[in-house]
N, C-alpha and C positions, 0 to 999 in steps of 0.2 A: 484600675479605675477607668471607666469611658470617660470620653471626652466629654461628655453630657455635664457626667458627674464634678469634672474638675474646672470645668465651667461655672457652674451655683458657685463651687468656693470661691471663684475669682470673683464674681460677683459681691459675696457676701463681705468680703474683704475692701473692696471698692466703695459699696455702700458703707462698711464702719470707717471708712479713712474719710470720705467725704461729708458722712450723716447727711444724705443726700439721693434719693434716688434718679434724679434728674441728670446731677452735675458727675453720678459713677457710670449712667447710661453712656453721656458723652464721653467718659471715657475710655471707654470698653466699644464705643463704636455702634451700640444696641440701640433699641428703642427701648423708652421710661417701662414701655406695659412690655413689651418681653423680657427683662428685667428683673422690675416688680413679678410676674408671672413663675421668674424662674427659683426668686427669692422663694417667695409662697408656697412652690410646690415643694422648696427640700424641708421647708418648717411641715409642711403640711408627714413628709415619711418620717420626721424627724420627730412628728409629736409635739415642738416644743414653738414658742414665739423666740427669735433671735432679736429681733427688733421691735422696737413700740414706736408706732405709727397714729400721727395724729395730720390734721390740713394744715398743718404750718413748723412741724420739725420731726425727723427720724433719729431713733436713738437707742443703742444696744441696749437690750434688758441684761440681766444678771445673768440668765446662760449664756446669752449672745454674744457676750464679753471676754467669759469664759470659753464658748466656742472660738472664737478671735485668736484670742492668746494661745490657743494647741494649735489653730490649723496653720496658725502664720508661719511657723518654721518648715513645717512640712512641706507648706507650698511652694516655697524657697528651694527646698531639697529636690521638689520635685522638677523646678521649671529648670534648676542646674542641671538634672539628668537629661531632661531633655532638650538643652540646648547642645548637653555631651555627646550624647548621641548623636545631632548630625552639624558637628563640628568639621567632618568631610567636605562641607560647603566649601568653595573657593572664599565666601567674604561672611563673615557676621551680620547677622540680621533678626530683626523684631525690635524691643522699644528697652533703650535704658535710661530710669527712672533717676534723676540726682537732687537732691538737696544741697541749697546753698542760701549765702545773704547776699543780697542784690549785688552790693558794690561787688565781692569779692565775682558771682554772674560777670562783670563788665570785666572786670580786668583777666578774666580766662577766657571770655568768647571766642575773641583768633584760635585758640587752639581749640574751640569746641567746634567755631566753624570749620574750620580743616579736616576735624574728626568727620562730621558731616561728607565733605566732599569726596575725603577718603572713602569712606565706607555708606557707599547711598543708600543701602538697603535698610539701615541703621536709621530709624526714629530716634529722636531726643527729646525728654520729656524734664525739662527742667522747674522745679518750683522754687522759687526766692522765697524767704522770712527770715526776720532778725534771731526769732531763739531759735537755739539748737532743740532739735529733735531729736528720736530713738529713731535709726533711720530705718532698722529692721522692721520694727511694730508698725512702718508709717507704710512699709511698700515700697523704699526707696532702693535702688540699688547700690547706689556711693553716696556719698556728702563730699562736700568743698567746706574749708571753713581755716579759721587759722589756726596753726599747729598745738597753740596752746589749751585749744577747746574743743580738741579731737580726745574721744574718749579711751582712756588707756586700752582697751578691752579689743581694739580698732587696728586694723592692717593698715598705713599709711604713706603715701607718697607725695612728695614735692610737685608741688603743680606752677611754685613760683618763686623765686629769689628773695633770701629776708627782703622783711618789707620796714623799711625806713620812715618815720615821719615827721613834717614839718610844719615849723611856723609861718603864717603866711598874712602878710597886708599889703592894698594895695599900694601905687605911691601917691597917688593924693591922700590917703589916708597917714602915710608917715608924714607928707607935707605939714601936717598938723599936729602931732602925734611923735615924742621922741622913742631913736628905736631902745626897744629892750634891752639893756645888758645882761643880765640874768633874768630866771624863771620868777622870781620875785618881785619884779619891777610890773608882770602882767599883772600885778591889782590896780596896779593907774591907768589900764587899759581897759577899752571895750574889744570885749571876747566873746564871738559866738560860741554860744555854748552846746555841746553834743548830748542830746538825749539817746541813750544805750537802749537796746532792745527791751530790757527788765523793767524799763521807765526810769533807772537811776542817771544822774547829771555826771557825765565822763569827766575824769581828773584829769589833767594834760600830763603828764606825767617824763619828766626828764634824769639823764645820768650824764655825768660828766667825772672822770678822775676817782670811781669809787662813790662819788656821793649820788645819792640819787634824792628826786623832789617831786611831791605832788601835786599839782596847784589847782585848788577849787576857782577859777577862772569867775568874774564877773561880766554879765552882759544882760542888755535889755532884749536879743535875739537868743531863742533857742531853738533847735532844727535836729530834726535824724537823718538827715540824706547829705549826703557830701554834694551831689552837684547843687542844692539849694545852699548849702555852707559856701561854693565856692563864688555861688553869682551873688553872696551878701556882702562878702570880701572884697570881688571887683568894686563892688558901689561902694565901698568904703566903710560900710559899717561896722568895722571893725577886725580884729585877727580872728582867723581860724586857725584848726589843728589837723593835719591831713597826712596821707599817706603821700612819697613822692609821686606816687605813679597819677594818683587822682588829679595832683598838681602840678605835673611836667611838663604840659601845654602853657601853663599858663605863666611858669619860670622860664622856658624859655623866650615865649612872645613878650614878656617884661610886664605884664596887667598884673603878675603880684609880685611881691619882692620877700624873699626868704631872710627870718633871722634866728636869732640865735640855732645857729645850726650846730656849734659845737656842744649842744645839752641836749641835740633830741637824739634818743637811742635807735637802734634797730631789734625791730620784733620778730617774732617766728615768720616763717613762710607759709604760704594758703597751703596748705595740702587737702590730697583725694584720698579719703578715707572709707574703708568697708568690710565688714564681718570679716573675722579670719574663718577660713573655713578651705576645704580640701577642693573644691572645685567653684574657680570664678566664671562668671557666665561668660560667655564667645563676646559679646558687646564692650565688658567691661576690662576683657584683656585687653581688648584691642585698643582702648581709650589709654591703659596703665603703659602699654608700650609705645604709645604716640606721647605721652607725658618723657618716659626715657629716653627718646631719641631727642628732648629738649636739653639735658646734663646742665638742670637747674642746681 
């Protein structure tokens, strides 16, 4: 295949990931009209409409979709052969693509920025959202996400230490406020409550000794962002439920105060997950072996 050729596909793959010709332009680095131009001319050898095109949304027709779905693995195979090929390079170089949920974004940065410094030749193209994705159908190279909602199907590596979580108020709010003894006492509590990606209301969910408890928590706040959960808690308006790490600024300068610590359990670890397959890209080794040299 020329380079011409495996161009349009990259293209046409950018336009189905973004439904967008503008927002695939910028990221392919092109202009919308050579683009568009170059879309048009493979439908035009190809016979067929891949997309349906209106002045306000782009969107695979029924072959397009189909087209989609065959060329994606291909292209995959294809961009590994030739990263193989000039793997002689002294450093890894071109763009690796990751999906992630925002929080888990924040608490890997250090080591994505490191990767960066490490390897400058190396673009990094990260997109945050709450649901999981197909990361292969999407164009992504790996995913971050925690262990438990990594798809069996998925090559996976530790990117972070179980992750622990806690109850957390501040202390003018215990000044008013008895603390908790057990997980059942938070119904006479105001609890910010977690709205989960799906739109469902997170259970706090605790074990202690074998038993374990779920608590549909009450409160007049509801929030999906921990750093908004944590400036609700400073102000007093109630417990939150959080990971340590999201919270460890804020236990140590003393603005929240941790209880019932002996029922909150610990969870999987974030890991970096991505296709098994016989050749990983030069970008994405070099990320997997900056991950090992942390002996999370």
């Amino acid at each position: 295949m020329n380079t011409s050729g495996l161009n349009e596909l990259e293209a046409v793959l950018a336009v189905a990931r973004h439904r967008s010709f503008r927002a695939a332009a910028t990221e392919l680095n092109v202009s919308t009209s050579a683009l568009s131009h170059s879309v048009a001319g493979l439908e035009a050898r190809m016979g067929v409409r891949l997309f349906n095109r209106t002045t306000r949304s782009v969107s695979l027709s029924e072959v397009g979709a189909a087209f989609v779905d065959t060329i994606t693995p291909a292209l995959s195979t294809i961009r590994v052969a030739l990263e193989q090929a000039g793997s002689s390079q002294a450093a890894p170089s071109g763009t690796l693509r990751l999906n992630t949920a925002a929080g888990a974004a924040k608490q890997v940065m250090p080591l994505l920025l490191e990767y960066m410094r490490r390897y400058p030749q190396m673009k990094l193209d990260i997109v945050t959202e709450g649901q999981l994705v197909d990361i292969v159908a999407q164009g992504f190279d790996a995913g971050i996400r925690l262990g438990d909602s990594v798809p069996q199907d998925m090559i996976a590596v530790d990117i972070s230490p179980p992750l622990r979580f806690a109850v957390l108020g501040s202390p003018a709010y215990f000044a008013n406020h008895p603390i908790p003894q057990s997980p059942l006492d938070l119904n006479a509590h105001a609890c910010i409550r977690s709205r989960m990606p799906s739109g469902t209301i997170y259970r706090w969910e605790f074990e202690r000794h074998g038993e374990s408890i779920a608590v549909d928590v009450q409160g007049a706040l509801t929030l999906d962002n921990p750093t908004l959960m944590l400036q609700a808690a400073r102000a007093g308006l109630g417990l939150t439920y959080l990971t340590e790490w999201n919270a460890s600024a804020d236990l140590a300068n003393g603005t929240l105060v941790r209880v019932l610590e002996e029922w909150t359990p610990t969870f999987d670890s974030l890991r970096l997950y991505y296709p098994g397959r016989r050749h990983v890209p030069a970008g994405l080794r070099a990320l997997i072996e900056l991950i090992r040299e942390q002996e999370y």
